[in-house]
C-alpha positions as CSV (number, residue, x, y, z in Angstrom):
1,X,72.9,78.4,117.5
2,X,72.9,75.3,115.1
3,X,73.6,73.0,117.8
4,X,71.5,74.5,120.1
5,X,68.3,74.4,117.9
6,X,69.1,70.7,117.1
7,X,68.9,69.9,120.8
8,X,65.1,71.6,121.5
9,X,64.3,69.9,118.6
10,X,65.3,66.2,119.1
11,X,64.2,67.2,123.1
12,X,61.0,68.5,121.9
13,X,60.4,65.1,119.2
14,X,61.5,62.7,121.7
15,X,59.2,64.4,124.0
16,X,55.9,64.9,122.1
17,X,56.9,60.9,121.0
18,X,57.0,59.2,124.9
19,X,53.7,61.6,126.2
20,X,51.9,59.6,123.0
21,X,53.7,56.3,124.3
22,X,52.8,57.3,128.4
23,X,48.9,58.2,127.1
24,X,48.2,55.2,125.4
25,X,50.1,52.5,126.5
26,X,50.5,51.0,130.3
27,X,54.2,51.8,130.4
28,X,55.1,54.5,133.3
29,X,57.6,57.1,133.6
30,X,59.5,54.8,135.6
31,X,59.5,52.2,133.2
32,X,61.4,54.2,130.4
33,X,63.5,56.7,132.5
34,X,66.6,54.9,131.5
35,X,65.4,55.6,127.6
36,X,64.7,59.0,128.2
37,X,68.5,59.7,129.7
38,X,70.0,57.9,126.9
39,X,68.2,59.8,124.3
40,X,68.6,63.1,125.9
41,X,72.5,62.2,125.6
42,X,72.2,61.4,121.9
43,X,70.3,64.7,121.5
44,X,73.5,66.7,122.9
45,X,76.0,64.6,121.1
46,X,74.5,65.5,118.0
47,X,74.0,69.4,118.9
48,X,77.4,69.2,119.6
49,X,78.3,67.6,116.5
50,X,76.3,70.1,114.0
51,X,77.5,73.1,115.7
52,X,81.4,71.4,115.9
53,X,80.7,70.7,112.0
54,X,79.3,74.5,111.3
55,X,81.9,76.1,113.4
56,X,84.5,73.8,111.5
57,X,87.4,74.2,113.9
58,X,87.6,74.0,118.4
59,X,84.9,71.6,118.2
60,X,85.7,71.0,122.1
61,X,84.9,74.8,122.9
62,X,81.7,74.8,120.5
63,X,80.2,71.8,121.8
64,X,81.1,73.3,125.2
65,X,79.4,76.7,124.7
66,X,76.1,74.5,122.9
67,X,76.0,72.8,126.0
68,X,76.5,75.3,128.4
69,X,73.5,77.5,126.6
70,X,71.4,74.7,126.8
71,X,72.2,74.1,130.2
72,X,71.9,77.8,131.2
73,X,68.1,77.8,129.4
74,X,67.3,74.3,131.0
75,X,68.1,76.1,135.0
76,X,66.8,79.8,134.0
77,X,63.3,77.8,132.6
78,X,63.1,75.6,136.0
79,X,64.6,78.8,138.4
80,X,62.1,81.5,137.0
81,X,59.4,78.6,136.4
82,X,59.0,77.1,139.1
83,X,61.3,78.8,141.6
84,X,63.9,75.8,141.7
85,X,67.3,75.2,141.6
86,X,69.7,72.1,140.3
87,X,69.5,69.2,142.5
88,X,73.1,67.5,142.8
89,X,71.8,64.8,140.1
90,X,70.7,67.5,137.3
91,X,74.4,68.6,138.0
92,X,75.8,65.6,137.4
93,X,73.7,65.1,134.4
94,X,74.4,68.1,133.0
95,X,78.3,67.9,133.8
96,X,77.6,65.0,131.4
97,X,76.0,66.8,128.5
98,X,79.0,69.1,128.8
99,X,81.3,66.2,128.5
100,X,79.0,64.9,125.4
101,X,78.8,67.6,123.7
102,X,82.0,68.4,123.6
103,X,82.8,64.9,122.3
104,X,79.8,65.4,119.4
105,X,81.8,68.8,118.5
106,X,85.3,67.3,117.9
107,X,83.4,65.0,115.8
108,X,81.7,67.0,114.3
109,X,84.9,69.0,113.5
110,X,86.8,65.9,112.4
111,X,84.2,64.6,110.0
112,X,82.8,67.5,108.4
113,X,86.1,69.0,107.9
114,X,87.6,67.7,104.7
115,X,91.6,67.4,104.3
């Protein structure tokens, strides 16, 4: 839950931050898509890595599960809200947080962890 919470968190920051940037600046969505993507990454990588550092062992399987739960939120909030489902690039993105995540939980594991 750790690692979940983190992710909203950062998403929700990172989000409130670029509609300020998009309202008062000329830059479009277009512009700083590429920004967005990256952050969103960092935002799973460190989920992953608090919940791999709370769980303090299987930081691949944590992250995994934090990612999966976010992923299942992200398509039952875009399913139920707007009657949607993945397009083949949200899967690939999302293959990705997996693969993230995961990473950020066998760090989190092998850092927080002391010997």
């Amino acid at each position: 839950m750790f690692g979940l919470l983190t992710i909203f968190i950062m998403a929700l920051a990172v989000s409130f931050i670029f509609s300020l940037i998009l309202k008062f600046t000329g830059l479009t969505e277009e512009s700083i898509s590429w920004m967005i993507k990256a952050l969103s990454f960092i935002a799973v990588f460190i989920g992953g890595f608090v919940a791999g550092g709370k769980g303090k062992e299987r930081g691949w399987m944590i992250g995994g599960i934090t990612a999966l739960s976010y992923t299942i939120i992200v398509f039952l909030f875009q399913y139920l809200g707007f009657g949607k489902v993945f397009t083949l690039e949200q899967t690939m993105y999302h293959a990705g947080f997996l693969a993230t995540a995961m990473l950020g939980g066998v760090a989190g594991v092998n850092l927080t962890t002391s010997k």
